[in-house]
N, C-alpha and C positions, 0 to 999 in steps of 0.2 A: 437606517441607522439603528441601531442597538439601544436598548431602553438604559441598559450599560453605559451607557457613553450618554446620552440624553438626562438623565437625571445630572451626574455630576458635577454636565457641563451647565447647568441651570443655576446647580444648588452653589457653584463656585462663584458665577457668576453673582449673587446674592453678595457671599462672601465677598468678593473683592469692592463691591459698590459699598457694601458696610465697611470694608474695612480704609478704604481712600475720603469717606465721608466721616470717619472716626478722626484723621489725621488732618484734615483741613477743618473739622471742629477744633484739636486743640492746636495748631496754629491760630483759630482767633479765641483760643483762651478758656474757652468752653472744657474745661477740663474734667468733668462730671459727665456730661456727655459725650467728649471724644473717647475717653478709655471705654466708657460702656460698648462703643460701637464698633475701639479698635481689638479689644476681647471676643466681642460675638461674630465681628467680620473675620479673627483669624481662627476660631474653632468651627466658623462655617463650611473656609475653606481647606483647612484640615479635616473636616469631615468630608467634605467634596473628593478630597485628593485618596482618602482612604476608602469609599468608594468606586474611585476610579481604579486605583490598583485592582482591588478585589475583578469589576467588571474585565480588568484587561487578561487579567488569570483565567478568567473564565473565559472567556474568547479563545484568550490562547490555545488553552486546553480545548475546547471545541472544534478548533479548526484543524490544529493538529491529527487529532483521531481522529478528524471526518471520515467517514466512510459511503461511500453511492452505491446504486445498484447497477451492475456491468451485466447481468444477464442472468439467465437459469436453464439449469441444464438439469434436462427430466432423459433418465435411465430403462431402456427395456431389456431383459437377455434374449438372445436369440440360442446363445446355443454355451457350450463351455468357454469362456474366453471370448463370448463374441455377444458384442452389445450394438445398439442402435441408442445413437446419444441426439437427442431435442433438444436444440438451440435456439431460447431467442433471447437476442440481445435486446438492451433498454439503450433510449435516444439521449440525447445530449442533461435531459430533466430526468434522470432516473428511471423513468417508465419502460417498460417492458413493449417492443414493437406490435405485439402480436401476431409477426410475420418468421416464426419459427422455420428451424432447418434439419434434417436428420443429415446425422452423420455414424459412420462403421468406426468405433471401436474394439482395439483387441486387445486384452490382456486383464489385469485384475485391478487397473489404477486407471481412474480420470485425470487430464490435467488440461489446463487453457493456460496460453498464453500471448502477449502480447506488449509491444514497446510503451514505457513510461517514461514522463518529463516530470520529474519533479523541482518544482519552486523551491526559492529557498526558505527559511523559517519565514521570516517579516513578511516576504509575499505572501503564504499562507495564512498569516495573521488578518493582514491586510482583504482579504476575502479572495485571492487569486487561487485557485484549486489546481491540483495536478493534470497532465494532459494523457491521455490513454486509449488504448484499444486493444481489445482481445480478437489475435490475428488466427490462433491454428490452436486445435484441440488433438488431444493424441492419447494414448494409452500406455501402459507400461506393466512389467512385473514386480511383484512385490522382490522374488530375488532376480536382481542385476545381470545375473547371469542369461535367465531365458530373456529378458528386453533385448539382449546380445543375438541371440539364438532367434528367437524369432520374430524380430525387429517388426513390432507392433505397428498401425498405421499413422500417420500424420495429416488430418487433414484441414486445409484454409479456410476461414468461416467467409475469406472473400471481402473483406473490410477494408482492404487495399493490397498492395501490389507485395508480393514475397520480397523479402530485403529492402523495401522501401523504408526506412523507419519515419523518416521526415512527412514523405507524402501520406501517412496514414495519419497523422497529424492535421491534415488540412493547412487550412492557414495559421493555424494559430501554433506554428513553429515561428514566427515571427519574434514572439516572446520571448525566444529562449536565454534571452541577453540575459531575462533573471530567473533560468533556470540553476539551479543547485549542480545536479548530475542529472541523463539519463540512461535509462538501461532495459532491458528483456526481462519483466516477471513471469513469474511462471506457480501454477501454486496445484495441487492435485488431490485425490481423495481415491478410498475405495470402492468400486464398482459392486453395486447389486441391484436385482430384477428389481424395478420401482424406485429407486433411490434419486429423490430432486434435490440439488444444491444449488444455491443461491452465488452469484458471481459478485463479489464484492471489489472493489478497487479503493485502496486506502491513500494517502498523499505520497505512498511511495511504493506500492508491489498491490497485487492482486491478491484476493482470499477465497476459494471455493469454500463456501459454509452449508452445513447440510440445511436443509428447510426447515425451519420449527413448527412446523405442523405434518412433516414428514417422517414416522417413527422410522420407515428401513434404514433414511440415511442417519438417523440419530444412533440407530442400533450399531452401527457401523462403527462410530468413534471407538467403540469398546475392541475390535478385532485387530488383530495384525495382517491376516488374510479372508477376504468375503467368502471364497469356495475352494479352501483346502489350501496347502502348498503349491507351490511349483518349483519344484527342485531340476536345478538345469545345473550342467557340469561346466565349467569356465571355457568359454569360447576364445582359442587361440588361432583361428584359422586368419586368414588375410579379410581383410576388410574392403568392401568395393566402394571407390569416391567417381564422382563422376570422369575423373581424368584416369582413374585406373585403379588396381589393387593395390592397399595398404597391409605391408605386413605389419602383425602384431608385437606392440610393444611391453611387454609384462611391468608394471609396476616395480619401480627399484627403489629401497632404500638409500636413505642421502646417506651418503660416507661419513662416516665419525671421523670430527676434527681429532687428529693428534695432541695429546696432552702440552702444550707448554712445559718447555724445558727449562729448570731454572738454572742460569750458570754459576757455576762454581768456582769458590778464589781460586787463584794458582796458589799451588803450594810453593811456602817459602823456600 
């Protein structure tokens, strides 16, 4: 328990014992000594209680922006576009396994991702933390267009089963009675030779943070792209799903509502 909660619950405690001892002095008349005790018992525990607020703000705020370590992802290039990404995820306490993974990606952007449960506020408060794992890491371009073009790779860190969102959860989807929402974070960064980012998981999405003791990925934030453009022309060809070819759909604007028409008297 919280030194927060520990203190006020003491000092209140003071208060109330002065202040019911102030009140059965002046029921026997003791009037000198009961107000003396029922003034110090009630600014006892009005200091207690404004104590208490303060600690519960600060909790609050604490638990909220928690933030844990989800892993780190250390960068090599192999070649234009094509990286080797070192994977090792931290256990249930933050810590880092030490049982790292390489993985191929391609393009000019890192990204992880994986399914969240997030608690509601209270539970959060309460000390219950969000439930998480980062399932598939992948790549991407900086323009939209060549990600299109040459549909970078995707691959499963193996933390459970693809489309499972529940079972990657473990047991502790039991809880979900007082989950808030959950959903697929996803969060990414730029790609360069050396570049370590830190996997953070906040009470409701994922954050790839460059290392603070790692200047490439620090230098990084400043860029829009790590090694040049990549300028690709808008891919309109059909798209392959596992059941078959998807033609392509171009982006439509939504139809403008018609003006409202105001009616007119009749003419007399």
């Amino acid at each position: 328990m919280s030194i927060w909660w520990l203190i006020p619950a003491f000092v209140g405690l003071v208060g109330v014992l002065m202040l019911v001892g102030g009140v059965l002095k002046l029921f026997k008349a003791h009037f000198g000594g009961g107000l003396m005790r029922v003034l110090f018992g009630g600014l006892t525990l009005a200091g207690a209680m404004i104590v208490g607020l303060i600690g519960l703000n600060l909790q609050t705020y604490t638990q909220l922006s928690k933030e844990r370590l989800a892993g780190q992802v250390m960068l090599k290039k192999n070649g234009d576009f094509d990286y080797t990404a070192t994977i090792d995820l931290a256990d249930a306490e933050g810590k880092l396994r030490g049982a790292p993974k390489t993985y191929q990606i391609t393009g000019q952007r890192i990204h992880i991702e994986g399914p969240v449960v997030k608690f509601k506020p209270w539970a959060n408060v309460i000390g219950m933390d969000s439930l998480f794992k980062v399932t598939e890491v992948y790549g991407t371009y900086v323009n939209p267009n060549c990600t299109n073009k040459y549909a970078p790779r995707r691959e499963s860190t193996e933390e459970c089963k693809p489309g499972d969102f529940f079972g990657c959860l473990g047991q502790s989807w039991q809880m979900l009675n007082l989950a808030d929402f959950s959903h697929t974070s996803a969060s990414g960064q730029l790609m360069a030779d050396g570049a370590i980012y830190d996997i953070f998981a906040s009470q409701d999405a994922f954050e790839l943070k460059p290392s603070l003791s790692n200047k490439v990925a620090m230098d990084l934030q400043d860029q829009v792209a790590p090694n040049g453009p990549a300028d690709c022309d808008p891919v309109t060809s059909p798209v392959n799903t596992p059941s078959g070819a998807v033609k392509y759909r171009a982006p439509g604007a939504v139809p403008a509502t018609p003006p409202a028409t105001t009616p007119t008297a009749p003419t007399p």
